[in-house]
N, C-alpha and C positions, 0 to 999 in steps of 0.2 A: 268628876266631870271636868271637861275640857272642851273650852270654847275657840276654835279655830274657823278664821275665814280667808275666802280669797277673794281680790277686789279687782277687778277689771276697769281700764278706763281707755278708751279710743280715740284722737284724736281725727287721724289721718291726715298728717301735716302735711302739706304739697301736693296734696290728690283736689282729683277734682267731688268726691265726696267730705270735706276736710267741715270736722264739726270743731266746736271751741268751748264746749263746759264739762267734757267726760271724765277727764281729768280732777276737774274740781269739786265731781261728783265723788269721787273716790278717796279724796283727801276731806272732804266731809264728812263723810260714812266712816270712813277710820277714827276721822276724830270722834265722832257717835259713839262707834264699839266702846273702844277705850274708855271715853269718860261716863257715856250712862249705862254700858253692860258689861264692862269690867272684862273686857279680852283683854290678853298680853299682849302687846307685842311684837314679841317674837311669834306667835299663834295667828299673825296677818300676813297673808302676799299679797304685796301689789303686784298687778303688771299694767305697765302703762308705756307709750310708745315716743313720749316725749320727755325722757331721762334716758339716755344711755347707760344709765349706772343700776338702771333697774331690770328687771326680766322686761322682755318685750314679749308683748301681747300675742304672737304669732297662732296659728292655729296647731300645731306642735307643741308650744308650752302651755297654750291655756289647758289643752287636754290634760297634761301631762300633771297641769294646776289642780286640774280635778281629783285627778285620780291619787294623786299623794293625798288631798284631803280626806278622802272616802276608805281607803286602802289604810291610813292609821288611827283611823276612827275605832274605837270602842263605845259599847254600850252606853247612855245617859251621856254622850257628848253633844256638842252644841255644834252645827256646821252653818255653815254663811257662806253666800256668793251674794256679792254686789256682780253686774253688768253694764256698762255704760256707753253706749257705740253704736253704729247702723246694726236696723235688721233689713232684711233680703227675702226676697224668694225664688226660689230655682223652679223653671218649671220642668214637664217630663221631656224625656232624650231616650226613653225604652225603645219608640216607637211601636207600642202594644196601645188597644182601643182603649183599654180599661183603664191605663196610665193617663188619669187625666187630674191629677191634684198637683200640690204646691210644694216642696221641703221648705219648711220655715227655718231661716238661718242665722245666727249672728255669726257679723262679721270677721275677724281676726286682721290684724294688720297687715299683713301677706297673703291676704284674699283666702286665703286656705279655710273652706267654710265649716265652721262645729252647725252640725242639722241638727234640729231637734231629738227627730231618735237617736242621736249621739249622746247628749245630754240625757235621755231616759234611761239608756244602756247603763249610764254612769252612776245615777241614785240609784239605780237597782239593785246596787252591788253597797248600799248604804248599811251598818250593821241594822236588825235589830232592838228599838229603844236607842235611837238616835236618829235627830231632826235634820233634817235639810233645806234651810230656808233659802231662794233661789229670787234674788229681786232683779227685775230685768226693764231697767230702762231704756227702751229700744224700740222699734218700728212692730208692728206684726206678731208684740211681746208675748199676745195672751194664744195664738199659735203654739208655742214651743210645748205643752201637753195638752195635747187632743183629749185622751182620754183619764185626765185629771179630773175628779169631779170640782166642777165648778160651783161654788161659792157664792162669789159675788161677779157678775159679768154679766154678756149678753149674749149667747150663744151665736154662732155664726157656721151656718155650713162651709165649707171649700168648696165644694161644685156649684154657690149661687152665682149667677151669671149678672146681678143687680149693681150697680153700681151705688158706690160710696163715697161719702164726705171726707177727705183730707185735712191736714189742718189746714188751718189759714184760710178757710172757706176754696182751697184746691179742688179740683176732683181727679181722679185716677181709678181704672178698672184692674179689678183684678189681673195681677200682672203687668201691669201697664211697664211699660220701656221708656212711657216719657220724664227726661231727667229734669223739667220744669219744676215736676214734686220734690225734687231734694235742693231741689235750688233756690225756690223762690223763699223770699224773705219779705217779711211786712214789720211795720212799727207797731208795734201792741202796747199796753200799757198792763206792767206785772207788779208784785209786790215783792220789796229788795227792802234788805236793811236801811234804814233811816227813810223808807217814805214809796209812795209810788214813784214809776218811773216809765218811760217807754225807749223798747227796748229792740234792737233789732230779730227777727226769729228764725231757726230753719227748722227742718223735722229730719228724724234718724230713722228716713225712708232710705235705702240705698237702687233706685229702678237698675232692672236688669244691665242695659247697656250703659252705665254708667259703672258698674260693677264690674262688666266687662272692661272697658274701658282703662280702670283700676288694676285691676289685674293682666292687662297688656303694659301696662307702666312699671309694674313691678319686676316684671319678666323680661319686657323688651320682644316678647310674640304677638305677632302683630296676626294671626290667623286664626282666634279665637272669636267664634260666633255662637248663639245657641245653638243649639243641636251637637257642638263638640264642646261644653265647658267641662263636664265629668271628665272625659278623654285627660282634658286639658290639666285637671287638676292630680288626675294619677301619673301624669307624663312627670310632672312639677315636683309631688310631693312622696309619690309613691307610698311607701310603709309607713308615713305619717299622716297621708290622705284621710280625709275622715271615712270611719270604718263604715258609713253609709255609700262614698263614693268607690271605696274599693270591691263593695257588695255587687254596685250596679257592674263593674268594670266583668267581674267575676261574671255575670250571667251575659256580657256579652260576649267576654273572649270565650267561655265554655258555646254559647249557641254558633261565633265564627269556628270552633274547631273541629265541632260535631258536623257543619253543613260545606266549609270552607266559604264559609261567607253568601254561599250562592244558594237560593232561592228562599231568602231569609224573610218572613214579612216584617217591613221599615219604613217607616213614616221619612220624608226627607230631612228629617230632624235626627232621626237613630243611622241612617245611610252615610251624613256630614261626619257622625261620630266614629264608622269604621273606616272611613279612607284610610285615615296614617295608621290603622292597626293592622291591615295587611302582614306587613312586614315584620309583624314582632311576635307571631305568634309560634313562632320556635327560638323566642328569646326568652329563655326559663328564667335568665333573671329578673327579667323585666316583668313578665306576669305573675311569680313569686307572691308579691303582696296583697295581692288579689284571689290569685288562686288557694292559699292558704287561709282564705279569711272565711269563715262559714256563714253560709245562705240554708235555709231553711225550703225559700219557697222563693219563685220570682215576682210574687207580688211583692215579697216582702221589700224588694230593689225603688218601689214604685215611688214616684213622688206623692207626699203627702200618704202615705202608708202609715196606720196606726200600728208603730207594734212595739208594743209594753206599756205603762202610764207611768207616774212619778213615786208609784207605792203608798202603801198609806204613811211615810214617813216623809215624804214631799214635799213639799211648800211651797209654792211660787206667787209671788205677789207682781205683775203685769203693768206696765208703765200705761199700758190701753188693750183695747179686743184686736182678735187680731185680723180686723176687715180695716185696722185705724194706722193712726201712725201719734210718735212721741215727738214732743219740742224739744227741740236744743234754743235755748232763750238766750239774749245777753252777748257781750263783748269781753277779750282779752281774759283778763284775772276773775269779773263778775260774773262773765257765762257759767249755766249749768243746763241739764236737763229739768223741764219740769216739774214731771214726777218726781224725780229723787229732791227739788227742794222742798218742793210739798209736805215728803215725809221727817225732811230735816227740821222745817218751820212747827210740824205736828210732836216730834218727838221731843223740841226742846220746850215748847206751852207743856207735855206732860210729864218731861223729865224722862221717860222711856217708859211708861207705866200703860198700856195700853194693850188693848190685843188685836188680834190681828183682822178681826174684822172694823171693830171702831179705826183703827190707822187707815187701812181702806175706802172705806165708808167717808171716812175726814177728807180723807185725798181729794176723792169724789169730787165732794164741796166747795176744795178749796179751788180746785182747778175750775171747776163749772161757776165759781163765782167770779172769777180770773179772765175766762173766756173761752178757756181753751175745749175743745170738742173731747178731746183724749177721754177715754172713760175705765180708769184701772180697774182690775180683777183680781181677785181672789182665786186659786184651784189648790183644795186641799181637801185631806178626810174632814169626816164631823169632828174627830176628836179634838182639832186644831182650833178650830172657827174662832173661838170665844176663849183661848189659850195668852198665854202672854207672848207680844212679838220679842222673836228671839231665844229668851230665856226657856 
């Protein structure tokens, strides 16, 4: 048996979504593995966006982080993903009636977004008698497997139209584009080594146009609005694009080639997305990575489309539901998220001895004794529930 993990950590230094504990999340957890479950290593990747000396976070490598994990996996081995970074949501660009859910996203340092069915796509492909525990400190976390069963959580449909609590007593509706929610910061009072303290806060919401925003920064294109971000990110990324955005791309350049664009039914959201595609649709190499990539169905394209779950070898432990959002707490070198101190503070009280639902469950506690609204989840088979975390 062999225990290998990858550890993701996000800053976003100079943006205007720029958090300050993701990092120290990840140098915590490593220290974890190491001293109370025994990984090597060499059996860890960071990727973190604030060391040039290390892989960067990008949405190219993290994939790329995945799939070497899964891909040399053998039977009885042990897999770990830390995540520590904004989560997002992209709403529909099909311009179909029925296209009316969310892709729950995290984020990547280069805006290049890994969708949840990205991440489903990837455990699927898990051996056999080999775990995949998946802890994701992040905004919209308990999103990322729909059809995971869930554990410990609150269920939450996508299509309720109700509005929700934020942290920090915020409010934001589903989807909302106000960047007030990743901004605002309040003084709270948390528990840090040697004592209480009060602490500045944000949340690892990333709102839509703030994300746009982000991703005009990185790029320097300034004509990026909803209804053309897909376009935008296969224009960008092409063959690396996430295999959910090449999918959508696939079912529009194939319905522009079939009709030449004309009498297509488009919402002025899917209409913004084919302007600049005109002109490419006898550019074979330019439609190559999308044309090559297989669709099943074109629902399958939809935002917030279930399609696959995390297997029964799955695991995801959820920093909150995904109607919520996670704290990034603290300043400089003390910042962290959260969730992930919660589990730090829980796992060194039990030494690492614990399972996965007691860890959870503790979480719970500690944060709702804390203050914070956040309420972590559990999605995994029965066989896990009551298992040891990790091991």
């Amino acid at each position: 048996m062999v225990k290998k993990a990858v550890l993701i950590g996000i800053n976003y230094p100079g943006t205007e979504g720029k958090l300050l504990g993701c990092i120290n999340d990840v140098k915590r957890m490593h220290k974890s593995l190491v001293e109370l479950y025994g990984f090597s290593e060499e059996n860890i990747v960071e990727l973190i966006d604030t060391d040039e000396s290390k892989t960067q976070p990008t949405g190219k490598n993290i994939r790329q982080a995945f799939w070497d994990l899964v891909g040399t996996a053998k039977p009885g081995d042990v897999l770990f993903v830390h995540y520590s970074g904004h989560g997002t949501r992209l709403p529909p660009e099909t311009g179909e009636d029925d296209d009316t859910g969310y892709d729950e996203c995290i984020v990547p340092s280069d805006i290049n977004y890994i969708t949840d069915d990205d991440i489903k796509e990837i455990v699927g492909h898990v051996p056999k008698g080999c775990s995949f525990t998946f802890v994701s400190d992040s905004c919209h976390s308990g999103g990322l497997i729909d059809s995971a069963k869930e554990q410990i959580g609150e269920s939450f449909k996508k299509k309720s139209n109700k509005m929700f609590k934020c942290l920090f007593g915020l409010f934001c509706s589903k989807g909302t584009t106000s960047e007030a929610a990743s901004k605002e910061e309040t003084s709270i009072k948390i528990e840090q080594e040697g004592g209480e303290n009060s602490v500045n806060g944000r949340n690892r919401f990333l709102p839509l146009q703030t994300s746009i925003n982000m991703l005009k920064q990185a790029t320097g294109i300034d004509d990026i609005k909803e209804g053309n971000i897909r376009t935008t990110l296969f224009d960008l990324f092409g063959e690396d694009a996430s295999p959910k955005v090449r999918k959508f791309m696939k079912v529009i350049l194939s319905n522009m080639q079939e009709s030449t664009g004309e009498g297509l039914m488009l919402t002025s959201l899917a209409k913004q997305a084919i302007i600049t595609l005109k002109d490419k649709l006898n550019d074979e190499e330019y439609l190559k990575p999308a044309m090559e990539t297989r669709v099943k169905s074109k629902k399958e394209v939809y935002a917030g489309a279930i399609n696959g779950g995390l297997g029964s070898n799955g695991i995801l432990l959820s920093g909150c539901q995904t109607n919520q959002v996670s704290a990034d707490v603290g300043s400089k070198d003390k910042a962290y998220g959260a969730f992930t101190n919660s589990l730090q503070i829980i796992l060194a009280e039990t030494k690492g001895k614990i399972s996965y639902k007691e860890l959870v469950l503790k979480s719970r506690k500690y944060l709702e004794k804390q203050g914070y609204p956040q309420r972590p989840g559990l999605y995994c088979s029965d066989s896990y529930v009551n298992g040891p975390f990790i091991c």
